[in-house]
N, C-alpha and C positions, 0 to 999 in steps of 0.2 A: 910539875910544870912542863917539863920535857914531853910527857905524857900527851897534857892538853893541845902542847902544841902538835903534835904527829894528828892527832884526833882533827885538829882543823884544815892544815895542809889534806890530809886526807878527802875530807870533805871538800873542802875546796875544787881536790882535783875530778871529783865525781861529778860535783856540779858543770866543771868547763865540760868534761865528756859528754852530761848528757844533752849541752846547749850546740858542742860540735854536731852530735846527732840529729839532731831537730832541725837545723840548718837544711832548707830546700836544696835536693842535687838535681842541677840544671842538664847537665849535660847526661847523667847516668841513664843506658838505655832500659826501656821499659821489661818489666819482667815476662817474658812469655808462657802462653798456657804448654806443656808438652803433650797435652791429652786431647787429641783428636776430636773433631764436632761429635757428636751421636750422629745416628741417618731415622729419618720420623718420617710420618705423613700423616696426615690430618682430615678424619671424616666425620662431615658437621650432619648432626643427627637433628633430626628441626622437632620439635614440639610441639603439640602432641601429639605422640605416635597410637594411632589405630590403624584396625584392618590387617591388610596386610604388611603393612609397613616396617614390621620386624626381616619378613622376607626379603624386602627391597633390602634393608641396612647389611643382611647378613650376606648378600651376594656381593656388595660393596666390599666390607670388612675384607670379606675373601679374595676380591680381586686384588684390597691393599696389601693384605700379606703376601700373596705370591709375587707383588713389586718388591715391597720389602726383603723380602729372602733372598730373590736374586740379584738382589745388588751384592757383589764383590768383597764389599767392606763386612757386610754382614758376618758375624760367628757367634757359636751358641755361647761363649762367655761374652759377648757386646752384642745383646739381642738390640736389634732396629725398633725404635718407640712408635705405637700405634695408637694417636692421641685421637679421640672422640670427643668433640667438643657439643653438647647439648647446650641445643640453641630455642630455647623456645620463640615461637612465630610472634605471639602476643603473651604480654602478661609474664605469669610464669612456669608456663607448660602446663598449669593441672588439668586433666581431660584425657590424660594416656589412660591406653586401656590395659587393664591389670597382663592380660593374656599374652598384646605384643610386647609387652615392657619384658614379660617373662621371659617367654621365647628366647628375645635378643639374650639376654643376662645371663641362659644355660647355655646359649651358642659360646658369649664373652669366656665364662666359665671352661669350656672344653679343653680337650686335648689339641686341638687345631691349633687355640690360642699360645702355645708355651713357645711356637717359635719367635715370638712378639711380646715385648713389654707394652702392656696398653695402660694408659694415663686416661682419666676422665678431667675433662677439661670445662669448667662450670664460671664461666665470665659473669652471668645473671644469675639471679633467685630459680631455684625450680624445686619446683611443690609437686606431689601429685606419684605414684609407680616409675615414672622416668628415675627415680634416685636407686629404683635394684640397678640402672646399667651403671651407672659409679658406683654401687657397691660390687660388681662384678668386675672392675677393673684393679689393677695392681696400688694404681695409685690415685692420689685426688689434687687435682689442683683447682681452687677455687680463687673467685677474688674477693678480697678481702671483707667487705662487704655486701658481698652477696647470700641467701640465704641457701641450706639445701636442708630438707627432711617435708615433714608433714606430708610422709608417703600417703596416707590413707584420708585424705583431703575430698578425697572424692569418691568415697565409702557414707554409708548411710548411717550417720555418729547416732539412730535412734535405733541400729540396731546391731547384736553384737558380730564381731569382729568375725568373717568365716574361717574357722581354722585350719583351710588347707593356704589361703594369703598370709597367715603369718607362718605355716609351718614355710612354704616358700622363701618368705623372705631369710629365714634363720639359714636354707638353705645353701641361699646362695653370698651368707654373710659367712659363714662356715667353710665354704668353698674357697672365699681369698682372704680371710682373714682379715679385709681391709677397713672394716669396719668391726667396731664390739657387737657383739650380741646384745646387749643390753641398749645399745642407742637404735639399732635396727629395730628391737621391740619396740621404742619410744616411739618411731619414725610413722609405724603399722599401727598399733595399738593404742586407743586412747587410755584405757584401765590402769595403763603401766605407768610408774613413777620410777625416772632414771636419779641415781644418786652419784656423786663423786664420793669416792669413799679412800682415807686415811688410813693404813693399818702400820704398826709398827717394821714390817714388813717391804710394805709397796702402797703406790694409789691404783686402783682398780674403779670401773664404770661397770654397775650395776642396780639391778633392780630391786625393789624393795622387800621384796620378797625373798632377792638373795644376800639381802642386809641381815637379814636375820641367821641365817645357813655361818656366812664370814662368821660373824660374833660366836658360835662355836668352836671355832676353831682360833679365830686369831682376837686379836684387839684392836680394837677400834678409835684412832684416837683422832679421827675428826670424820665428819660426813657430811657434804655439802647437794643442797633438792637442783640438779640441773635441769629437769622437767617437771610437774607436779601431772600426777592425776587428772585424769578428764580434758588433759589434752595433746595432741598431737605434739611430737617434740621436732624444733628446726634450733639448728645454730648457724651462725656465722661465718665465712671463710676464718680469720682469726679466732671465734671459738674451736672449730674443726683441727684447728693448728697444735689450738692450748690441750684440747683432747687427747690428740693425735692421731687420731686417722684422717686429717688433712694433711698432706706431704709438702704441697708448694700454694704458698699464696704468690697471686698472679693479676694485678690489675689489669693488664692489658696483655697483647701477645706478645710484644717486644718482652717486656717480662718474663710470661711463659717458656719461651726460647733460652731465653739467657740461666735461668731456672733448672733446664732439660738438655742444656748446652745443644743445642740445635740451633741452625740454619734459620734466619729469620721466615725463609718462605715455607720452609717445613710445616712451623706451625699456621698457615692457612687453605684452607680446605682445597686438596688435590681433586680439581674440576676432573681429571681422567679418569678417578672410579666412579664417578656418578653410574653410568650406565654404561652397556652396548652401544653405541652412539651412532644412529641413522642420521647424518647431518644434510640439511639443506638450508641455502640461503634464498632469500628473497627481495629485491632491491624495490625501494618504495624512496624514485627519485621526485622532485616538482611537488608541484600542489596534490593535495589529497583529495583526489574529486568520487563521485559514485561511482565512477567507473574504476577507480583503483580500489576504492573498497570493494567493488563485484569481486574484482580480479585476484585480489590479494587472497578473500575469503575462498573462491574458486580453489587454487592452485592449493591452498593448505588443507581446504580437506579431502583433495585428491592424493595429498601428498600421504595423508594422514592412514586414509584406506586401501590406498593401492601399494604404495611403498612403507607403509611403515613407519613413517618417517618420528624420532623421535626428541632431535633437538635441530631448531626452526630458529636463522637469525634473518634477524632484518635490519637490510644496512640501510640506514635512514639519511636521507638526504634533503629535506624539505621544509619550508617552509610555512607550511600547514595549508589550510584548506577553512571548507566550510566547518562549524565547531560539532555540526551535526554527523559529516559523515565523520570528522577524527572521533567522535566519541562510538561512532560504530564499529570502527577498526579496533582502537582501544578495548572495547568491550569484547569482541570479538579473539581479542588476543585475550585477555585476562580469564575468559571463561575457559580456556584450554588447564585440564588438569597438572597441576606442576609434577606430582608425579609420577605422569604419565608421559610428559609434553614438556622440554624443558625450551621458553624460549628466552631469546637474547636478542637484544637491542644493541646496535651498532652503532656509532654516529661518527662517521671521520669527518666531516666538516659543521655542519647545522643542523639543529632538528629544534624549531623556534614553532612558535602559536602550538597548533592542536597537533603538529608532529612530535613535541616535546610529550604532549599527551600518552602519544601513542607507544613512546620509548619507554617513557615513567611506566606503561601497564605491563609491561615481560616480567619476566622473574628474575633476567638481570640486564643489569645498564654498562654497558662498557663503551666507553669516551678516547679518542684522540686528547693526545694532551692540547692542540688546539681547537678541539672543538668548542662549537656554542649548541648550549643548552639551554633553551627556556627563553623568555624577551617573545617579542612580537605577539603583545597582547592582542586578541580575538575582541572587540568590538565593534566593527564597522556591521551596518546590518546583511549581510551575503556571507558573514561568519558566525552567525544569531543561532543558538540551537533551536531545533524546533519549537512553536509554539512563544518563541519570545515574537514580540512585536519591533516594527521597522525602526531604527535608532532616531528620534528625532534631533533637529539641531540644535544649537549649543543653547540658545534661550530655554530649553528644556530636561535641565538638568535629572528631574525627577525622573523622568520616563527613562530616560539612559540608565540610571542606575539601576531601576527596577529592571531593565532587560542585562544587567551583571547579574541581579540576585539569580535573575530566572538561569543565566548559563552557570551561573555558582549551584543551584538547585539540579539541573540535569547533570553533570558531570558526580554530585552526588548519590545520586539516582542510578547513575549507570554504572557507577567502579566504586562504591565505597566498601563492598561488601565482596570484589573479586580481587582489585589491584591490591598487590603491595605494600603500597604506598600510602601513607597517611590523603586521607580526603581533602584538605585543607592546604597540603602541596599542590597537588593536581588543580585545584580550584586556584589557586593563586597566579598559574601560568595566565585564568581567564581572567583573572577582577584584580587590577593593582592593590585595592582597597585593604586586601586581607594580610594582616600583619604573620609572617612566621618566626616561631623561635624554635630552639631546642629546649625542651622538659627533660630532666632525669626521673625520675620512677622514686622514693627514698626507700619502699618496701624492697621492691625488686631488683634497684640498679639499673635497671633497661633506659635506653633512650632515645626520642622520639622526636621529630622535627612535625611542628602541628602549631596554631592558631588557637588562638584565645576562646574562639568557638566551636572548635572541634572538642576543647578542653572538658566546656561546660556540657558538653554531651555525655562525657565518659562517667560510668559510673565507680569509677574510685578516683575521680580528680584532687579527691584531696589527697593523695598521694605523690603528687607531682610538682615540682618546683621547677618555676619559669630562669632559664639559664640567657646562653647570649641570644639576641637578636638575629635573627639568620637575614630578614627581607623587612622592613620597614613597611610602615602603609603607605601608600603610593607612589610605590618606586617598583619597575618592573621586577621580575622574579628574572637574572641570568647571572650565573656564577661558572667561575672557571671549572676547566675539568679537574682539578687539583684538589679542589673547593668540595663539588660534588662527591669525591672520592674520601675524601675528609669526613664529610658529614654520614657518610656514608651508606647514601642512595646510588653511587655508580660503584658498582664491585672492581672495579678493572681500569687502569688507565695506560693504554698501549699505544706501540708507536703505529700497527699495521693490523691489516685483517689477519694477516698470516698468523701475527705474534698473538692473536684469541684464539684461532683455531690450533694452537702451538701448545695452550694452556689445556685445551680437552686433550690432549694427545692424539688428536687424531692421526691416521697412516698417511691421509691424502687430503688433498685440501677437499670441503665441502662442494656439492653439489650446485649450481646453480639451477634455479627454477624460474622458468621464463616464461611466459603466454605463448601458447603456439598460435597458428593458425584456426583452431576448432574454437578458442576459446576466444580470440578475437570475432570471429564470425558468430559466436555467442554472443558477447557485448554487444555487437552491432545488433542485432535481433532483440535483445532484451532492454535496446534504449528508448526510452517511451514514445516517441515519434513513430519509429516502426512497426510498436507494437502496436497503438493506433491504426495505423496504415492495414498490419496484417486484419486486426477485428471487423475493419470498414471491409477489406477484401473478402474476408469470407462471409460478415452477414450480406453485402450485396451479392455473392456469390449463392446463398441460401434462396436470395430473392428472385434471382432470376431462374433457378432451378423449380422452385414452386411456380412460376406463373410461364414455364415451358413443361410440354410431356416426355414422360421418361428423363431419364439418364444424361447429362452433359454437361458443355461446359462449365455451368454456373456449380453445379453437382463437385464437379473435380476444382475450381479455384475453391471453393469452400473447404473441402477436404484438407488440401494443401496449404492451405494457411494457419486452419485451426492443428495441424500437424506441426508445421514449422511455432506455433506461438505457442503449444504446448510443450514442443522439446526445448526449445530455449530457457523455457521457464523451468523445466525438469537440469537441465544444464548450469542455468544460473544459482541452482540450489532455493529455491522460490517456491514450488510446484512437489508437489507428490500423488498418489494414486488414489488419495482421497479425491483431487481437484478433478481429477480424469474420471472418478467414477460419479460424482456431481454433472458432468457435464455430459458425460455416453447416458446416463440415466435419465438426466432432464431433455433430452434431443428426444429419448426411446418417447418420452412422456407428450411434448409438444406436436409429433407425429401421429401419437395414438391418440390423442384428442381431434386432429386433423380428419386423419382417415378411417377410426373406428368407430370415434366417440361423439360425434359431432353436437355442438350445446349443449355438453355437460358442463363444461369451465373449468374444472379443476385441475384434472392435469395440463391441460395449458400453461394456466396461469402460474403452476408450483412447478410444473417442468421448463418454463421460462424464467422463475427464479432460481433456480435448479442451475441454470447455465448461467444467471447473471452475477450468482454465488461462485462457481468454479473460474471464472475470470478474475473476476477480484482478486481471488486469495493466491490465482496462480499469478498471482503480480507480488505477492507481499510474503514474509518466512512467518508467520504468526495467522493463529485465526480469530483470537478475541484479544483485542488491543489492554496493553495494560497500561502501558509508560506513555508520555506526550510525542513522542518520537515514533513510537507504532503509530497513535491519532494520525497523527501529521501522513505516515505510510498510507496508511488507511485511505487518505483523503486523495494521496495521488493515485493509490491504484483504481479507487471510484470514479473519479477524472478520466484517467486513462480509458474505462469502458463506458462512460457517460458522452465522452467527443468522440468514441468510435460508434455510437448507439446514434449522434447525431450525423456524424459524417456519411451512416448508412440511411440515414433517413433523404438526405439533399438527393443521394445516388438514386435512390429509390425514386424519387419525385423527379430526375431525371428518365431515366428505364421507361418509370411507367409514360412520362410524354411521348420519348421518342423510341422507344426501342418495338411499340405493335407496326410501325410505319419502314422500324429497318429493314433491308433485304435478309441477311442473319435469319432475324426474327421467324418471317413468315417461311422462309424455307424449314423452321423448327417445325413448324406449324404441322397436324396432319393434314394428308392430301384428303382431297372430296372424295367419299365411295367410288366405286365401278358401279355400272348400271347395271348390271347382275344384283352387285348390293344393295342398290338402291331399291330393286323388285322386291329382293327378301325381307327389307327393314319395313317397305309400304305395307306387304302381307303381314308383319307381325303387328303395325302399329294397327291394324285394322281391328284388333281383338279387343284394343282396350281405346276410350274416348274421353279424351282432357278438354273438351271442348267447352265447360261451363267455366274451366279458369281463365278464359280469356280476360285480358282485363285487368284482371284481381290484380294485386300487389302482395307482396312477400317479402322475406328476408334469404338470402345466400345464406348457407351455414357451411360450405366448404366452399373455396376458390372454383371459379369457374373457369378453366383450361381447356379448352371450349365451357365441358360438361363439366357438371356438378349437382349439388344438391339446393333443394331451397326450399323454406317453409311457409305452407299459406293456410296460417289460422290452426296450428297443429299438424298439418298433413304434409308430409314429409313427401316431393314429388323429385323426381330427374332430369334437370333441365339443363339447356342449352343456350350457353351465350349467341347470339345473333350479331355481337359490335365488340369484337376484343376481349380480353379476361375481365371478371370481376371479381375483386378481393371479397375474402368471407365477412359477411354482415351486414353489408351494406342490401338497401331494399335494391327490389326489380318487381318488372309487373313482363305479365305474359302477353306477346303481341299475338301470338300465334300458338294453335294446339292441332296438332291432325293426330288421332288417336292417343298413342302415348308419347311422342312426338311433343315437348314440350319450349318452346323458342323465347326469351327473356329479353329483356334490356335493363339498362339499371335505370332505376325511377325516377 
C-alpha cells in the first residue's frame, strides 16, 4: 500500500512538471542564432544555353568569385556560397546544347571553383544537358515540386546513346560526387534501369546491371524499380531529397535563404556581374510621336556602333502616342539581342497606353514605388495601328471592336515572338476586352500571367491550371508598382534612378544621351514635308538644267538636294548604298538614252524607274513589305514621291510659261555667231541641201536647246528650234532649210 501510494504521488508530480512546462513564457527573450549569416551571391543562368553562352556564364562566375573572396569575412573554413540558379526562359529549358552545358560543368568542376561553395539552385522543372551544371555543383536545392533529369530529352531516342555524352556525364558526376552514378546513367541513358536497392548492409542506387555484381557479394533484402528501362529518368525536388542528392528543398527564395542562412538579397541575382557594363540612358519624355521613334532608334544604334554601348535604359515618362509608332519603338527595343544588349525600362512617374508597351518590351521593368503602369487604353482612331480603319461612333459598336481585334493582331505580330512578355499582357494594355490570369505549369511549376487565348494557342495547355484573376474583362489593365513586382513582370522596385544604377554597381552614374544638333537637323530633313520640298527642288532643278545649255544653276539646285535628301535618309538610318546605286545607275541610264541612244525607250523608261525605285525605298528600312505596318510605310513613302513628281510637274508648266520670256533665261541663251562664223557656217551648209524638207513634219527625239535632233519618216536630221525649246517628242514641221541648215517649229 505504502508502495502504491509513493507510485502515485510520483506520478502526480511528473504530471504538474510537465504541465508547468508547457505553460507559454511570455516574457522569456528569444533564443538567438550565435552563428553568423554565410556571404552568397547569385548568378541566374537563363535556359537554354547555346552558342557561346557557356563563355558569357564563365566570365560571370569569375567575376562573382573574385567579389566573393574579397570580401573580409571570407576564410577557407567559411567558404562564401556561389548559388547558380537555372532559370529557364520558357518551358523547361530543354534545347541546351550538350557542348555549352559541358564547357560550363568542367569550368564549375575546376580548381578555380574550391575557393567557393556553389549551390545549384532549381525553383522550376529543367529537362534537357542544363542538369550536368547541378550535377557540377556542391550542392542542390530544388523545389519541391519541381522536376530535374531527363538529361538526354533532346538526344535522338531512335538512336543509341554516343558514348563519349555519357562517358561525360559519369564524368563530371564523379568529379563532385553530388549525384550517384547510377541516377546520372538514368538521367543520359534510356537503356538504363535505376533500382533502389536494400542490402543488409546499406541502401545503395544502382543499375541493374550492378544488381547482379551486389548479389555476389552481399544480400539483398529488398530492391525497389526507381526508373524502368526505355526511359529517361526525372525525379522530384522531395524525391531528390528521399534519394539524397537533393540537400535543401526550397519553394521560393525566402526559403532558399533561410535554408543557406544568407541574406535575403543574396539569394537574388547580383545585376553587377552580368557584364563589363557600357551604361547609357535615354529619356523618352511626352507623347511618342515618329519623330521620337527616328530619334530614339538614331541615338541607340550610334550608341551601339560607335561606343559600344552595352546596357541602354529608358526612363520613361509618357503617355503614349500613336499605337503604331509605340509598336515600332517596342519592336525596335525587343529585337536588340539580350545577350548582347541588356536594356532596362524606367518609369518614375507614368508609362500608360503604348508607353507601357514600350517598358513591357526591355529585358527589365523597374518601377517607382509610385509609378503608374499600364491604363490609358489606345482606342481613339490617331492611336489605331496601321491598317485598322477610322473608329466609328458609338451606334457602331461592331466596327470598333474589329479595330481592337486588328490592334490586338498587330501588337501580336510585332512582339509576340521578341518581347518577354506574354502576348496577351501586352495586347491587354490595347483591348480592355481580354481577360488575364495567372496559370501555374503542373509539369513544370513555372508561372505565367496570359489569357484564355493565349492559353488555347499553347501546345501543352493542358498542363496548365487557371489560378487568380489578375485583370477582369473590361476593366483597364493598371496595377500598382508593388503589384507588378509581385507578379513578377517588374524586376525592381526603387526609390531613384541612382538606387538602379546602385544595383548594376556601376563606378559613376550612366551616361546621358541626348540629340545634338546634327541629328536634329536630320529630323528636320527627313520629315516628309521637306522631303517633298527637296524631290520638287531637285527634279525642277533637272528641268531647267535640260531645257538651258551647259552647266548651271538648275544643274547645281538639283545636285544639292538630291545630296542633302540622300544624306538625311543615310543619317535617319532609311537609306543605304544599294538606294544610291539605284539612283547614280538610273540618272547614268535616263541620260544615255537622251544623248546616245535616242528612241530606243528602254533605258529611259528602266533608268526612270531605276530612280523612282531609289526614292521610295530611301524613304522606308525594308525593301519588300511584309507586315501591315511596312504596307502602310510603303504607302507614305510612294505619297512622298508621287506629291513631289506632281509638285514638279505644276513647277514645270510654270518654267515652261514664263521662264523663255525671263531676262535670266535668255542671257543663258547662246549669243548669235560673229560674221566671220556666219561666213564659215553659209560655206559649209552649201555642201549639203535640205531643201525637199521644207514643210514636212517630224517628231523631236531629243530636246531642242536651240539644236537637236528630229525625225522625218526614218531619217534622223539636225535641227533648229526657230521659237524657244521643244521638249523630245513632240511633232515640228520645217519652216525653213538652206543646205544643211535645218529651222523647226512645233506643229
Amino acid at each position: 500500500m505504502p508502495s502504491a501510494a509513493l507510485r502515485f504521488l510520483t506520478l502526480a508530480l511528473v504530471l504538474f512538471a510537465a504541465r508547468v512546462e508547457a505553460q507559454p513564457k511570455a516574457d522569456a527573450p528569444p533564443v538567438a542564432d550565435a552563428e553568423p549569416l554565410n556571404i552568397g551571391r547569385t548568378v541566374r543562368i537563363s535556359l537554354p544555353l547555346t552558342g557561346n553562352d557557356d563563355a558569357l556564364h564563365q566570365a560571370i562566375v569569375q567575376r562573382a568569385i573574385d567579389k566573393l573572396t574579397a570580401d573580409p569575412n571570407a576564410t577557407r573554413d567559411r567558404r562564401p556560397l556561389l548559388i547558380l540558379e537555372l532559370a529557364p526562359r520558357e518551358g523547361d529549358g530543354r534545347g541546351s546544347e550538350f557542348s555549352s552545358c559541358f564547357d560550363l560543368a568542367r569550368f564549375l568542376t575546376s580548381e578555380e571553383l574550391s575557393r567557393v561553395r556553389t549551390v545549384a539552385y532549381v525553383p522550376r522543372t529543367v529537362r534537357g544537358h542544363a542538369v550536368l551544371i547541378a550535377m557540377a555543383c556542391e550542392e542542390i536545392a530544388v523545389a519541391p515540386a519541381a522536376d530535374l533529369g531527363e538529361a538526354g530529352v533532346d538526344e535522338d531516342a531512335a538512336k543509341p546513346l554516343e558514348p563519349a555524352i555519357l562517358e561525360a556525364y559519369l564524368q563530371i558526376a564523379g568529379s563532385r560526387k553530388t549525384v550517384p552514378d547510377a541516377i546520372a546513367r538514368g538521367w543520359i541513358d534510356r537503356t538504363q534501369e535505376i533500382l533502389k536497392v536494400e542490402t543488409e548492409e546499406s541502401i545503395e542506387l544502382v543499375t541493374r546491371a550492378e544488381v547482379e555484381k551486389l548479389r555476389k557479394n552481399r544480400t539483398v533484402v529488398n530492391e525497389e524499380t526507381l526508373s524502368p528501362a526505355g526511359a529517361l529518368a526525372s525525379f522530384t525536388g522531395r524525391e531528390g531529397r528521399e534519394l539524397g542528392f537533393v540537400k535543401y528543398l526550397a519553394a521560393d527564395k525566402d526559403a532558399l535563404a533561410r535554408a543557406l542562412r544568407l541574406p535575403r538579397s543574396a539569394v537574388d541575382e547580383d545585376l553587377s556581374l552580368a557584364a563589363e557594363w557600357q551604361p547609357i540612358v535615354i529619356d523618352i519624355a511626352g507623347p511618342i510621336t515618329p519623330a521620337t521613334v527616328r530619334r530614339t532608334k538614331t541615338m541607340i544604334g550610334d550608341e551601339l556602333k560607335r561606343n559600344s554601348a552595352n546596357w541602354i535604359a529608358l526612363r520613361i515618362t509618357s503617355t503614349g502616342g500613336e499605337l503604331r509608332d509605340c509598336l515600332n519603338l517596342a519592336q525596335t527595343v525587343a529585337e536588340l539581342d539580350s545577350a548582347e544588349v541588356r536594356t532596362v525600362a524606367y518609369v518614375p512617374s507614368e508609362a500608360s497606353g503604348g508607353a507601357a508597351i514600350v517598358a513591357l518590351a526591355c529585358d527589365q521593368l523597374v518601377l517607382h514605388p509610385e509609378a503608374k503602369l499600364g491604363g490609358g487604353i489606345v482606342e481613339a482612331e490617331e492611336n489605331q495601328p496601321p491598317g485598322l480603319q477610322i473608329r466609328l461612333p458609338a451606334q457602331r459598336p461592331q466596327r470598333q471592336a474589329d479595330n481592337r481585334d486588328a490592334a490586338v493582331e498587330a501588337v501580336r505580330e510585332s512582339l509576340a515572338e521578341r518581347a518577354e512578355q506574354p502576348w496577351s499582357l501586352l495586347a491587354a494594355l490595347v483591348d480592355q476586352r481580354i481577360e488575364l490570369a495567372r496559370y501555374s505549369n503542373t509539369q513544370t511549376g513555372a508561372a505565367r500571367i496570359m489569357s484564355a487565348e493565349e492559353l488555347r494557342g499553347r501546345d501543352d495547355r493542358a498542363d496548365w491550371r487557371k489560378g487568380e484573376t489578375i485583370k477582369p474583362a473590361g476593366e483597364p489593365l493598371k496595377l500598382a508598382s508593388e503589384r507588378w513586382q509581385e507578379l513578377g513582370v517588374a524586376s525592381q522596385v526603387v526609390q531613384s534612378f541612382d538606387e538602379l544604377t546602385a544595383l548594376y554597381g556601376f563606378a559613376a552614374p550612366p551616361r546621358e544621351v541626348r540629340p545634338n544638333w546634327g541629328l536634329e537637323l536630320v529630323e528636320a530633313l527627313a520629315h516628309p514635308a521637306f522631303r517633298i520640298f527637296l524631290l520638287m527642288m531637285a527634279m525642277a532643278g533637272v528641268y531647267i538644267e535640260l531645257h538651258t545649255p551647259g552647266l548651271g544653276a538648275g544643274g547645281f539646285v538639283a545636285v544639292l538636294a538630291f545630296l542633302l535628301f540622300f544624306w538625311s535618309s543615310f543619317l535617319n538610318g532609311t537609306a543605304d548604298w544599294l538606294e544610291v546605286l539605284l539612283f547614280v545607275f538610273g540618272l547614268l541610264f535616263v541620260l544615255l538614252e537622251i544623248f546616245v541612244l535616242p528612241g530606243v525607250g528602254v533605258f529611259g523608261v528602266g533608268g526612270a524607274c531605276m530612280v523612282l525605285a531609289s526614292l521610295v525605298l530611301a524613304s522606308q528600312t525594308f525593301i519588300i513589305p511584309k507586315t501591315e505596318g511596312q504596307l502602310t510605310e510603303l504607302r507614305n513613302s510612294m505619297g512622298v514621291v508621287v506629291a513631289s513628281v506632281l509638285a514638279c510637274l505644276v513647277v514645270a508648266l510654270v518654267l515652261r510659261k514664263y521662264l523663255p520670256q525671263s531676262t535670266l533665261f535668255q542671257r543663258a541663251m547662246l549669243a548669235p555667231p560673229e560674221p566671220a562664223e556666219l561666213a564659215e557656217l553659209a560655206y559649209r551648209e552649201a555642201l549639203v541641201d535640205y531643201g525637199y524638207l521644207v514643210g514636212q513634219a517630224g517628231v523631236a527625239v531629243t530636246n531642242l536647246l536651240p539644236a537637236g535632233r528630229a525625225d522625218f519618216d526614218g531619217e534622223l536630221v539636225d535641227v533648229i528650234s526657230e521659237a524657244g525649246p521643244i521638249d523630245r517628242g513632240q511633232r515640228v514641221v520645217v519652216t525653213s532649210a538652206k543646205a544643211n541648215r535645218v529651222l523647226v517649229r512645233r506643229a
